[in-house]
C-alpha positions as CSV (number, residue, x, y, z in Angstrom):
1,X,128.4,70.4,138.0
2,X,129.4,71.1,141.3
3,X,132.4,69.2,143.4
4,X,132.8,66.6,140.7
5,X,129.9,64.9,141.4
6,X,127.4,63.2,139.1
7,X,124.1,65.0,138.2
8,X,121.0,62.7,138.1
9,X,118.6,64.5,136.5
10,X,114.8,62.6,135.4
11,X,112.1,63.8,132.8
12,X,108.6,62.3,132.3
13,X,108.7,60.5,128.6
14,X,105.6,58.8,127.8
15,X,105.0,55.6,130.3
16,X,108.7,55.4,131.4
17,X,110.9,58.4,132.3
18,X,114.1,59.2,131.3
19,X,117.0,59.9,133.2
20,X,120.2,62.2,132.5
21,X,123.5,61.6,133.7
22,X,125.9,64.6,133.7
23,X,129.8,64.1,135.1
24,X,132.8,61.9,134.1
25,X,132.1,59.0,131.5
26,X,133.3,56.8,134.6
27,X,130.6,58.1,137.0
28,X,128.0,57.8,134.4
29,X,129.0,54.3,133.5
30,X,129.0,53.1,137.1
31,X,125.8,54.6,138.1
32,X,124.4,53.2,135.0
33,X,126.2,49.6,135.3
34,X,124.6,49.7,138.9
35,X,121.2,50.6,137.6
36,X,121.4,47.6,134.9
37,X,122.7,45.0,137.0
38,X,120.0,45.6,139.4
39,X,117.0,45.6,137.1
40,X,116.1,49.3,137.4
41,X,116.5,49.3,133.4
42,X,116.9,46.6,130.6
43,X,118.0,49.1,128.1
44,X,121.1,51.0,126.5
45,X,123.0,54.3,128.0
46,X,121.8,57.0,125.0
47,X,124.8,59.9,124.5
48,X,123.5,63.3,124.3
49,X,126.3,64.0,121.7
50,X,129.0,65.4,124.1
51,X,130.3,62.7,126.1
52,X,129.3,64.4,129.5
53,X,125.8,63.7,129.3
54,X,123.6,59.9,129.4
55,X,120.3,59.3,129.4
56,X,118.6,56.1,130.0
57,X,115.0,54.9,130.2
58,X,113.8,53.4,133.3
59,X,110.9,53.5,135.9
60,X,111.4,55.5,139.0
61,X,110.3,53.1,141.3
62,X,113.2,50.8,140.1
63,X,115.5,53.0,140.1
64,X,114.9,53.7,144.2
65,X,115.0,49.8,144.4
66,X,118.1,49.4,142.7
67,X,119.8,52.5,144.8
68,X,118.8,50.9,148.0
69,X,120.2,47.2,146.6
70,X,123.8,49.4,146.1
71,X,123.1,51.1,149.4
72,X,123.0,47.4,151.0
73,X,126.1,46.1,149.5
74,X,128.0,49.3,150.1
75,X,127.0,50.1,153.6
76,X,127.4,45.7,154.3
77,X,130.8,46.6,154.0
78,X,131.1,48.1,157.2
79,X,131.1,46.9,160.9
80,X,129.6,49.8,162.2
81,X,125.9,48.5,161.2
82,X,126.0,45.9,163.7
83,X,123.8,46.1,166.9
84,X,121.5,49.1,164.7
85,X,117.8,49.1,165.2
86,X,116.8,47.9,162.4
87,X,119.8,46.7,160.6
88,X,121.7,47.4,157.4
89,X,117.7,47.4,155.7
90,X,116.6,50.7,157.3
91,X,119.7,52.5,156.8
92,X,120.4,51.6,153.5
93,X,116.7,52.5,152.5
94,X,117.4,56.3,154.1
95,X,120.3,56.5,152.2
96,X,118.6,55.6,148.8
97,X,115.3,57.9,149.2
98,X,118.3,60.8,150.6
99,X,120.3,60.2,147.1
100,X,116.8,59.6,144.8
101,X,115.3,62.8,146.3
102,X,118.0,64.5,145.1
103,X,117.5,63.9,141.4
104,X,115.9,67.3,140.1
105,X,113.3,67.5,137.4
106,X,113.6,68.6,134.1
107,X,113.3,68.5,130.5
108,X,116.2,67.3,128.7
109,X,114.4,65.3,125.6
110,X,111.9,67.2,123.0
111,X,108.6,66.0,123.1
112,X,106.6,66.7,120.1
113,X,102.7,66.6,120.4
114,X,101.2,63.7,117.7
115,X,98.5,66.0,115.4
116,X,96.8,63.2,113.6
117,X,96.1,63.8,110.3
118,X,94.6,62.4,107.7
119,X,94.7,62.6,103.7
120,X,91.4,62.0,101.9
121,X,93.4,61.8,98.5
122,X,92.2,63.2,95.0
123,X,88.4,63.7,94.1
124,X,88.3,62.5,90.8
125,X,85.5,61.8,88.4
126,X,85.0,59.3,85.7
127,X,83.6,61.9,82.7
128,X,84.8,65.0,83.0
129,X,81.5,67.8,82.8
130,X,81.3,70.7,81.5
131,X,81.2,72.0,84.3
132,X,84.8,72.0,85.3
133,X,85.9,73.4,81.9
134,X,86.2,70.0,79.7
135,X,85.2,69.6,76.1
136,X,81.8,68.2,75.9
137,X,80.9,65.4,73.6
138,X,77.6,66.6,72.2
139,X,75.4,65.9,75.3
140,X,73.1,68.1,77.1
């Protein structure tokens, strides 16, 4: 991590992608609290086992939404937005696709590949033959 700042990394999973949160458990849950109350993601922060490092499940296109909804309310705060070609809107959207385009790719999650198998069971016969090495009863 570099200047104590959270790492937003996102993998591929399936239809949904996951995405990694690396930095202080109060960055992480922030980031993720924002993502939740936003919509970006209806599920649970997942601990990678260290305490440093979240993942959560979300699409990427809600998680831009969602970081442009926090962009709003943060940069809303300030007066210098007044009298801006195209208002608070356009530069809270720059300042989203800026932070989203920062997330790197990468794998963080094993993926196995599904080999489908299937069991036929036991061939079995009713009468054993003689053939497999049983005791005949006297038949030809």
């Amino acid at each position: 991590m570099k200047n104590n700042q959270l790492n937003i990394t996102m993998q591929p999973f399936g239809n949904t992608t996951a995405f990694l949160l690396e930095g202080s458990l109060n960055q992480i849950t922030n980031f993720f609290n924002q993502m939740f109350n936003w919509g970006a993601t209806s599920g649970e922060l997942h601990d990678m086992g260290n305490g440093k490092a979240f993942y959560f499940y979300a699409q990427p296109e809600a998680v831009l939404h969602a970081m442009m909804r926090v962009a709003i309310i943060s940069l809303s705060t300030g007066s210098y937005t007044k009298g801006l070609k195209g208002g608070v809107m356009r530069l809270a959207k720059m300042k989203a696709e800026r932070k989203f385009n920062e997330i790197k790719q990468g794998r963080f999650l094993r993926t196995s590949v599904s080999n489908d198998t299937y069991n036929l069971g036991t061939i079995t016969a009713e009468k054993p033959s003689d053939y497999c090495g049983a005791i005949s009863n006297g038949r030809d």
